[in-house]
C-alpha positions in Angstrom: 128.5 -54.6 -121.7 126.5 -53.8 -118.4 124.1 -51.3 -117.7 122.4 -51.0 -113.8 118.4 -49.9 -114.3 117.1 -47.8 -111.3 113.8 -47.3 -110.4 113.2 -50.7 -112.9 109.1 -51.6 -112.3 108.7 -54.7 -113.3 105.0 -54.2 -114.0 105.4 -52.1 -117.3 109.1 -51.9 -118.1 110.3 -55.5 -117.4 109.6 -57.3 -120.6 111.2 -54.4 -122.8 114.5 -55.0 -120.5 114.4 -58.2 -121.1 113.9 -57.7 -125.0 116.1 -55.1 -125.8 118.6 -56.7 -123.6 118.5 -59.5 -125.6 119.0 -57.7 -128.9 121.6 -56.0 -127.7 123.9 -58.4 -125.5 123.0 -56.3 -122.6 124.2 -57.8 -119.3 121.5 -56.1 -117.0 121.8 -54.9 -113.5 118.1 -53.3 -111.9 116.6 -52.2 -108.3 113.9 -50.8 -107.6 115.0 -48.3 -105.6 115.5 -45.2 -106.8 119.1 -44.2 -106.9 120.5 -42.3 -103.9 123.7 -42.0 -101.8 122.5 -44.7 -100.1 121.8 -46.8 -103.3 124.1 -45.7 -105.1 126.8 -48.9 -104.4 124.4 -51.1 -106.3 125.7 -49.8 -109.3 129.2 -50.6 -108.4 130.9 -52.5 -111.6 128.6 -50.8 -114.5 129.7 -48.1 -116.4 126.2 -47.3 -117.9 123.2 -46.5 -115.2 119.6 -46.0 -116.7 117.4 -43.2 -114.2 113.9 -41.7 -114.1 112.4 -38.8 -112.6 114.6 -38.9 -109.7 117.0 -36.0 -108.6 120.7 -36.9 -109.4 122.5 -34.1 -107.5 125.9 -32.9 -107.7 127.2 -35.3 -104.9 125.4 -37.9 -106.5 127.3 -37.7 -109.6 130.4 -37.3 -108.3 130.0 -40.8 -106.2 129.0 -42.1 -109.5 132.1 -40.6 -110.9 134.6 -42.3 -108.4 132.7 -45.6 -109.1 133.5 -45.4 -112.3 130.3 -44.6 -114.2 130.7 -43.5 -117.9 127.3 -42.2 -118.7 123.8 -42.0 -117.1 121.0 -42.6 -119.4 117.5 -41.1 -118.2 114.5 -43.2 -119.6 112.8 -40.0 -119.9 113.3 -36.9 -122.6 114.0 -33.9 -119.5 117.4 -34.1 -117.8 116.5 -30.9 -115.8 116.7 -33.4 -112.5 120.0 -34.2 -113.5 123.3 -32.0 -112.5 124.5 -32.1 -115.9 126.9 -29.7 -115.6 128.7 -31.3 -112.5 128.4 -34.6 -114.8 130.2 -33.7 -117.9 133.1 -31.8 -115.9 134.0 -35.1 -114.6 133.5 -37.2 -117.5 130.2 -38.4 -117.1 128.0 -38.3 -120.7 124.4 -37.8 -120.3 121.9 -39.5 -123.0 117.6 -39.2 -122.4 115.1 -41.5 -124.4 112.8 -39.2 -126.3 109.3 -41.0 -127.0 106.7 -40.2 -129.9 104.8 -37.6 -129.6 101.1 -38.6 -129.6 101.1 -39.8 -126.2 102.1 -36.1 -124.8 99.6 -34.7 -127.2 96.9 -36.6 -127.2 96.4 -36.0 -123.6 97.3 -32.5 -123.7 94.1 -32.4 -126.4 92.2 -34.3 -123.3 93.2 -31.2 -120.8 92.2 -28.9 -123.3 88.8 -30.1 -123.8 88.1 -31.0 -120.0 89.0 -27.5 -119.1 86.8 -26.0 -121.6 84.1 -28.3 -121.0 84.2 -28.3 -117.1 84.3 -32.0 -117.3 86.1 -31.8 -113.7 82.5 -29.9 -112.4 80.5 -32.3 -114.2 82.3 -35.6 -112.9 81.6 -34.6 -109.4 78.4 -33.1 -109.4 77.3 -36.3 -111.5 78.5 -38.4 -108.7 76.3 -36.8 -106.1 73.3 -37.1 -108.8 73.4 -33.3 -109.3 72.5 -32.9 -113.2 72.0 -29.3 -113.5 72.9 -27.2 -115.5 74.0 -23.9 -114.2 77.9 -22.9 -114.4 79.2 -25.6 -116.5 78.3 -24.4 -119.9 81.2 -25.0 -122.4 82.9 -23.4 -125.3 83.6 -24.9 -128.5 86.8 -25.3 -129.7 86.8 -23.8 -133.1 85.3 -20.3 -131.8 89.0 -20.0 -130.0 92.5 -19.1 -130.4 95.1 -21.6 -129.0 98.9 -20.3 -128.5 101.1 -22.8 -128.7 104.3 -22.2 -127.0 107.5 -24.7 -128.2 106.9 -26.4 -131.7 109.2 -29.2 -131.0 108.4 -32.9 -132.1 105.2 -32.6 -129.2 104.0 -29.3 -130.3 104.3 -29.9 -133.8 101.9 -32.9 -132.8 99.7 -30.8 -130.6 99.2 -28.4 -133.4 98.4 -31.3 -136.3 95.9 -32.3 -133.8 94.2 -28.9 -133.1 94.0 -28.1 -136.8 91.0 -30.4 -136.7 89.1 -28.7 -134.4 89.3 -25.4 -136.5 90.6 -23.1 -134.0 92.7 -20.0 -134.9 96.5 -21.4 -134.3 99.4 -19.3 -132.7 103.2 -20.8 -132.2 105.8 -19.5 -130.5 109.6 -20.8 -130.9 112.7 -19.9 -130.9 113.4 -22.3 -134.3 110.8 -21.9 -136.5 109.3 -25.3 -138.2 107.8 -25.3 -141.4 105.8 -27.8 -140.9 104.0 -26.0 -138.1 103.3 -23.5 -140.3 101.5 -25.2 -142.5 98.8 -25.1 -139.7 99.2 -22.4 -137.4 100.9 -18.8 -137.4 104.2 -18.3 -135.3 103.6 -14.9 -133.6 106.0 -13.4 -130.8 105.3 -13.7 -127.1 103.1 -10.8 -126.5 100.7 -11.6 -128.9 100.1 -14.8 -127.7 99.9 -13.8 -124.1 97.1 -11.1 -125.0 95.0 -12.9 -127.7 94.9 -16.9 -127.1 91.7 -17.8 -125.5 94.0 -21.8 -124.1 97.9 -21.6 -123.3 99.9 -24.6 -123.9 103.4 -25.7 -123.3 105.5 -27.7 -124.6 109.2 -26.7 -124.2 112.2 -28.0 -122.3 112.7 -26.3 -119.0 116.1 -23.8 -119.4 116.9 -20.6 -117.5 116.0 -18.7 -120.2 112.5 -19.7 -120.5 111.6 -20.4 -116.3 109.0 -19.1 -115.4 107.6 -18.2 -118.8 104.6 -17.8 -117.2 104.5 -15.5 -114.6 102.5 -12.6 -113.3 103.4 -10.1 -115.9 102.5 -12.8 -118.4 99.4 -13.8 -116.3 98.6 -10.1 -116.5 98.5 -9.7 -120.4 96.0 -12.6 -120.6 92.4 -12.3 -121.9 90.3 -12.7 -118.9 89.2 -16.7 -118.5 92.3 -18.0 -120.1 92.6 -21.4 -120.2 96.3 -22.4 -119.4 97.8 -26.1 -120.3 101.1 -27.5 -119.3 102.4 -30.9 -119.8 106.0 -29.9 -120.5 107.7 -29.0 -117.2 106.1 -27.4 -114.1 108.6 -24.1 -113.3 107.6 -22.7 -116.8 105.1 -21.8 -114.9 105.3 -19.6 -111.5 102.5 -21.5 -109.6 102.2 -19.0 -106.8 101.2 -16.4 -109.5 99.0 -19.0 -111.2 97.1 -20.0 -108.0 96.6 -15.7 -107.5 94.9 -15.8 -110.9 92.8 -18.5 -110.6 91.5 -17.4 -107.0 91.0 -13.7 -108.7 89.0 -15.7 -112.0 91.9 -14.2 -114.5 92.4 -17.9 -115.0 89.2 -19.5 -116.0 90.8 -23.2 -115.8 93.9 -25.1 -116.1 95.4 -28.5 -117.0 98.4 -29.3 -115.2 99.7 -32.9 -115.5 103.5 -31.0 -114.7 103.9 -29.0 -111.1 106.4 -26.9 -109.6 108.8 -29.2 -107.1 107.4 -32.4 -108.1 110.3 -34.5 -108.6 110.5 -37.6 -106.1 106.6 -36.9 -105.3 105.5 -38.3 -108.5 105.1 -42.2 -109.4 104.7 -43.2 -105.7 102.2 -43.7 -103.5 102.4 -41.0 -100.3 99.0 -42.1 -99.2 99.8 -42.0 -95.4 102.5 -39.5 -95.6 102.3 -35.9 -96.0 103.9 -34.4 -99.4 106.0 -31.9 -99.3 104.5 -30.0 -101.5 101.7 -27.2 -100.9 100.7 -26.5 -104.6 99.5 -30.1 -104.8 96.8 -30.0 -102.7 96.2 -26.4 -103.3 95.3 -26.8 -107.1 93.6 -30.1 -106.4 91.0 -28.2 -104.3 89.9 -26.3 -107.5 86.5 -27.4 -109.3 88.5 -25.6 -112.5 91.9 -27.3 -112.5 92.5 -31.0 -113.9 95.5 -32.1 -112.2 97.4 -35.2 -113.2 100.7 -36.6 -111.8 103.2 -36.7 -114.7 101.2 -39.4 -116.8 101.1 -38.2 -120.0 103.7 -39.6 -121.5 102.3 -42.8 -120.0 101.2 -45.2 -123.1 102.3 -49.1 -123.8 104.4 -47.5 -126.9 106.0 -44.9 -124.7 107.1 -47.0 -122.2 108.7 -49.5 -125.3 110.5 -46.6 -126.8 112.0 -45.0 -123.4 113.6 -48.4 -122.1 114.7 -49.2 -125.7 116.2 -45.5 -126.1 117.7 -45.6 -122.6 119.8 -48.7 -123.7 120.5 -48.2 -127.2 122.0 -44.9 -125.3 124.5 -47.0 -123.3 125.1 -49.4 -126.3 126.3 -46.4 -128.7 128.3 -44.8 -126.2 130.2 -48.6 -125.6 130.3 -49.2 -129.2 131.8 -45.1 -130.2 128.9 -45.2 -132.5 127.1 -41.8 -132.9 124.7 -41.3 -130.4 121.6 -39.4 -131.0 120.7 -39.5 -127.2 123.5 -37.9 -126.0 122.7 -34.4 -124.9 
């Protein structure tokens, strides 16, 4: 079988191509190049196309359709940059390549204590040799109340982690999981908003739940809450978020997720100008850490989304069941 890798960096993801490829009798196709209209002929001959965080529009598909493409495979768990709709109507399967889930929440621990620590202040008042004191005095982590919203393989992981710390625990979810509950207390959506001292997200980005996070929401909080996101950036509405943190509602955030960030992220725009105000706006923040998609970002992660993203294509070849396919 042949598969066609987009957006292939050969400074990470090469060698586990070339492994899994191996393994799996995988003849492999790659560019660079993110896949486009204008890309989009390299692909001509495969049936199976791995992606990244690039944006696969509807007229995108359907020139993948007439080429013949059976199934795109995104090395990545969201396929909310994917027209999945217009994909399965003509015949296209879609598969992602979930990862484990200490990469996402080990570094959504990191936000977490940054934000309540003012590590952002710190770091740059330390670099023009200011040492004082004034304005960046912390809180401890087992004096507060963390909500939790999305107990999925990540936030089931966030929530093992924070039981260390001692903090009061509250989870929010649709499904239940009894193994959260062995460490924190599922409450509804109210409740969280009005007594969690941090925020944090970690659910798949639907129309039900966009904007999860928005003014009214914003409005319920205790004053200085302390919001996380390293799930998907319209859960939150970030024009409402920027209001609160201007007004102090908002005593910090960890974003490493932003509203319109897809194409932005992953390349460098150094001598361009983004399209894309909340960037810059939330960078200029002494109270917001704000990383560029890079949580997931570990050696193991990497491993397990090229390996997923083929073993994707090979189950689909091989009518074999598929626990990728969404």
């Amino acid at each position: 079988m042949k598969v066609f890798a987009y957006s292939y960096r050969k400074f990470d993801e090469a060698p586990y191509f070339e492994k899994y490829c191996a393994q799996l009798g995988i003849e492999l196709g790659y560019t660079e190049l993110d896949p486009t209209m204008e890309t989009a002929h390299l692909a001509q001959g495969y049936e199976y196309i791995s992606i990244l965080l690039t944006r696969v529009d509807a007229q995108l598909v359907e020139e993948f359709a007439r080429m013949g493409v059976k199934m795109i495979s995104n090395r990545l768990i969201g396929v909310d940059h994917i027209d999945v709709k217009r994909a399965k109507e003509l015949g296209i399967r879609i598969s992602n390549a979930p990862y484990g889930a200490n990469c996402v929440a080990d570094f959504t621990l990191m936000l977490m204590l940054m934000s309540i620590r003012h590590m952002k202040q710190m770091m740059r008042r330390g670099e023009m040799n200011d040492f004082t004191l004034p304005g960046i005095q912390g809180m401890e982590m087992a004096n507060l109340t963390v909500g939790v919203l999305g107990t999925g393989k990540i936030g089931r992981a966030v929530i093992r982690n924070l039981s260390g710390f001692g903090c009061r625990i509250l989870a929010y979810d649709l499904y239940q999981s009894e193994e959260a509950k062995k460490y924190a207390q599922y409450a509804d959506l109210d409740t969280i908003f009005r007594t969690s001292d941090i925020v944090t997200l970690h659910m798949p980005l639907t129309d039900e739940n966009y904007h999860i996070i928005d003014r009214e929401a914003l409005e319920k909080m205790k004053d200085g809450v302390v919001i996380v996101n390293t799930a998907r950036g319209p859960l939150i509405d970030t024009e409402a978020l920027l209001d609160a943190l201007e007004s102090g509602k908002v005593g910090a955030a960890g974003l490493d997720v932003v509203e319109n960030e897809v194409g932005l992220y992953h390349n460098d725009w150094k001598n361009t100008v983004i399209h894309n105000r909340y960037i810059p706006l939330l960078r200029g923040f002494n109270n917001v850490v704000l990383t560029s998609h890079k949580a997931y970002y570990t050696d193991q992660s990497v491993e397990d989304m090229v390996r997923n993203s083929l073993l994707g294509c090979y189950y689909a070849e091989h009518n074999q069941e598929n626990p990728f396919e969404i």
